[in-house]
C-alpha positions in Angstrom: -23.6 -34.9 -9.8 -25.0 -31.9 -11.2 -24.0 -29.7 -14.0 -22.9 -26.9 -11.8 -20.5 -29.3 -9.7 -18.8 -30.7 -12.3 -18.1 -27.4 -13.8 -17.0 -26.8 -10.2 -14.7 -29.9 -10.2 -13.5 -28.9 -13.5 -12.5 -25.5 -12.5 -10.7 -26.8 -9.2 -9.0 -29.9 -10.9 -7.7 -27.4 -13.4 -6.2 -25.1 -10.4 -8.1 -22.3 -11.5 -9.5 -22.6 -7.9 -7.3 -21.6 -5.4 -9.3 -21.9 -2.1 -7.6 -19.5 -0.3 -10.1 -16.4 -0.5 -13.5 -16.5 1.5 -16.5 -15.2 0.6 -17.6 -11.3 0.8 -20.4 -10.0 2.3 -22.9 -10.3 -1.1 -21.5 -13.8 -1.9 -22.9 -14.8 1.7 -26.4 -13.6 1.4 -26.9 -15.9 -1.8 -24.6 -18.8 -1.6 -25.4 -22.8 -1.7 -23.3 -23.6 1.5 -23.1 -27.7 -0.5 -22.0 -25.9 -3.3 -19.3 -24.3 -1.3 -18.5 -27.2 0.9 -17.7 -28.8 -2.2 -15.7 -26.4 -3.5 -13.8 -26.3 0.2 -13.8 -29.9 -0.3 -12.7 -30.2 -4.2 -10.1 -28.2 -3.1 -8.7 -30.1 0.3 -9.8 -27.4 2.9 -10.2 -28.4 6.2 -13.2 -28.2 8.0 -11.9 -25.0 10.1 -12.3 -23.5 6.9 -16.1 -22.9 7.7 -14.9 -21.1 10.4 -12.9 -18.4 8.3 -16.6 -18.4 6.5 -18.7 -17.8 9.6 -15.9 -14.8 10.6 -16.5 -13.8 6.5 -20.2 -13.8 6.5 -20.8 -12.5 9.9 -20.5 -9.2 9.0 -23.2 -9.6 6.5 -25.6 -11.6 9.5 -25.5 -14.5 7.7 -24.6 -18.0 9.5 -23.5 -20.9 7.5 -25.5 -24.4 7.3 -23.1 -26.4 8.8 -24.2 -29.6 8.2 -25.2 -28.5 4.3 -21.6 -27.2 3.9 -20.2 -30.7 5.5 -22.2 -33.0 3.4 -20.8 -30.8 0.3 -17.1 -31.3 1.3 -17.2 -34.7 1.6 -18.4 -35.3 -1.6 -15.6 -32.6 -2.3 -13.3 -34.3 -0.9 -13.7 -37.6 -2.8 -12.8 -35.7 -6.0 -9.3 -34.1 -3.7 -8.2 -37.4 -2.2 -6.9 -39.3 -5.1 -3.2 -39.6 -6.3 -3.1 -37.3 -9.2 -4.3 -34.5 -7.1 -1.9 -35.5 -4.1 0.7 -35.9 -6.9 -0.4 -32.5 -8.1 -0.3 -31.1 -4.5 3.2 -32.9 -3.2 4.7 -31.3 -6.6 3.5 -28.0 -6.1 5.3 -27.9 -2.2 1.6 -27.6 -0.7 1.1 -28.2 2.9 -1.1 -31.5 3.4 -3.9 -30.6 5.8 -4.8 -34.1 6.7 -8.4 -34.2 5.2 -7.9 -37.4 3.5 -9.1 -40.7 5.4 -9.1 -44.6 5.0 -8.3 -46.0 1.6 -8.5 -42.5 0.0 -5.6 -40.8 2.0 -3.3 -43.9 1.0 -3.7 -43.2 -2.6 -3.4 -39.3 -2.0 -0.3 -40.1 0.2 1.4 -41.9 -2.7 0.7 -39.7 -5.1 1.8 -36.5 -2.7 4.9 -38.7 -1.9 5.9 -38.9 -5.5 4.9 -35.5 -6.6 7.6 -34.3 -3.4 10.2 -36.2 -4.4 10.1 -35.1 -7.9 10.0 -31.2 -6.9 13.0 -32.0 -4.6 15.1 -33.8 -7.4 13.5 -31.1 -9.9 15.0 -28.1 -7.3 18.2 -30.3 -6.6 19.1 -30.4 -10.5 18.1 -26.5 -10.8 20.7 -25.8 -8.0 23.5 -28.1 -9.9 22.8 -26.3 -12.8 23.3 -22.7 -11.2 26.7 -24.3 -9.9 27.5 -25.1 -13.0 26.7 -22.0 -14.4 28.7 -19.9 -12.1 31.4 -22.3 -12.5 31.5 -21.9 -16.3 31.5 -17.8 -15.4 34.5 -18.2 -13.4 36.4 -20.7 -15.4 36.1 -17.7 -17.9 37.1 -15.2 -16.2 40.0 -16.8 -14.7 43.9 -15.1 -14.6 45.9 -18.4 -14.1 46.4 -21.4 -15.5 45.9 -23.2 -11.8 42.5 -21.4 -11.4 41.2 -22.2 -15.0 42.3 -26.2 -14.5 40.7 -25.8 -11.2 37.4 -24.2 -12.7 38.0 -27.0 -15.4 37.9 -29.7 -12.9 34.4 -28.1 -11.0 32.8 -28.1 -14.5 33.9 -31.7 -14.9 32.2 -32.7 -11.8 29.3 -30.8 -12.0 28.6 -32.1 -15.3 29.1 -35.8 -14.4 26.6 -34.8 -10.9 24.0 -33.2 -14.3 24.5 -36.6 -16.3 23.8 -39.4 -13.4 20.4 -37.5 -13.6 18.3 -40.1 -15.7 15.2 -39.4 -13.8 13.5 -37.7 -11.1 13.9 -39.1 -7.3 16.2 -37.9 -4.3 18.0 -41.2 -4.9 18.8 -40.6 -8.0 20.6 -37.0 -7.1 23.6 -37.2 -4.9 
């Protein structure tokens, strides 16, 4: 691999690369379409994503090598379809696009797998928090004596739902 892709897969494992933008009119005239099918690839575009490239670059007359950017994503794409990336991905809520095959989209699966369940139980335990929160607000503001032991009582539970947290997994939650 050369110098320039690896800087390229250290940029994209790093999420500096996003791989949403496409190319303007001077980037077409001099790119490396491997190079960018790489980065497509490094990054778990899909292969209409040469098409938002061709629509990019036709205004400058230029016409991407296919078969140039194709060979560059799949070697992309074996840096994108591992678990830590799909863990990565799965984590961060990110659509799968289904680029991942054989062998390689298992392990992405499981990693994306266990990188969703962790943001659910992760958004889950911010929400219990909040109720907790709010609950602590209106235990303190309360008038009565029957709304501060009910207020008492939601904290109660709402602490007990915090503690049976020991780790992250929807079965853990509720």
């Amino acid at each position: 691999m050369t110098a320039m892709r690896l800087s390229a897969a250290a940029l994209i494992l790093t999420g500096v690369l996003t791989g949403c933008a496409t190319l303007s009119p001077e980037e077409c005239r001099v790119v490396d379409w491997s190079e960018q099918g790489f980065k497509d690839g490094a990054a778990g575009a899909s292969e209409g994503r040469l098409n938002a490239h061709a629509e990019a670059c036709a205004k400058a007359g230029v016409v991407p090598n296919a078969s140039a950017w194709s060979a560059g994503r799949a070697e992309g794409l074996r840096l994108y379809c591992v678990a830590e990336i799909g863990y990565r991905e799965g984590l961060a809520e990110r659509p799968y696009a289904r680029v991942c095959s054989g062998p390689a989209e298992a392990d992405f699966l499981a990693g994306y797998r266990t990188g969703e369940a962790e943001a659910y139980a992760r958004r889950r335990y911010q929400e219990a928090l909040d109720d907790l929160r709010r609950a602590e607000a209106a235990y303190s503001a309360a008038g009565s004596k029957e709304e501060r032991a009910r207020w008492g009582f939601e904290i109660r539970r709402l602490r007990a739902r915090l503690d049976r947290v020991d780790g992250f997994g929807p079965g853990w939650f509720w």
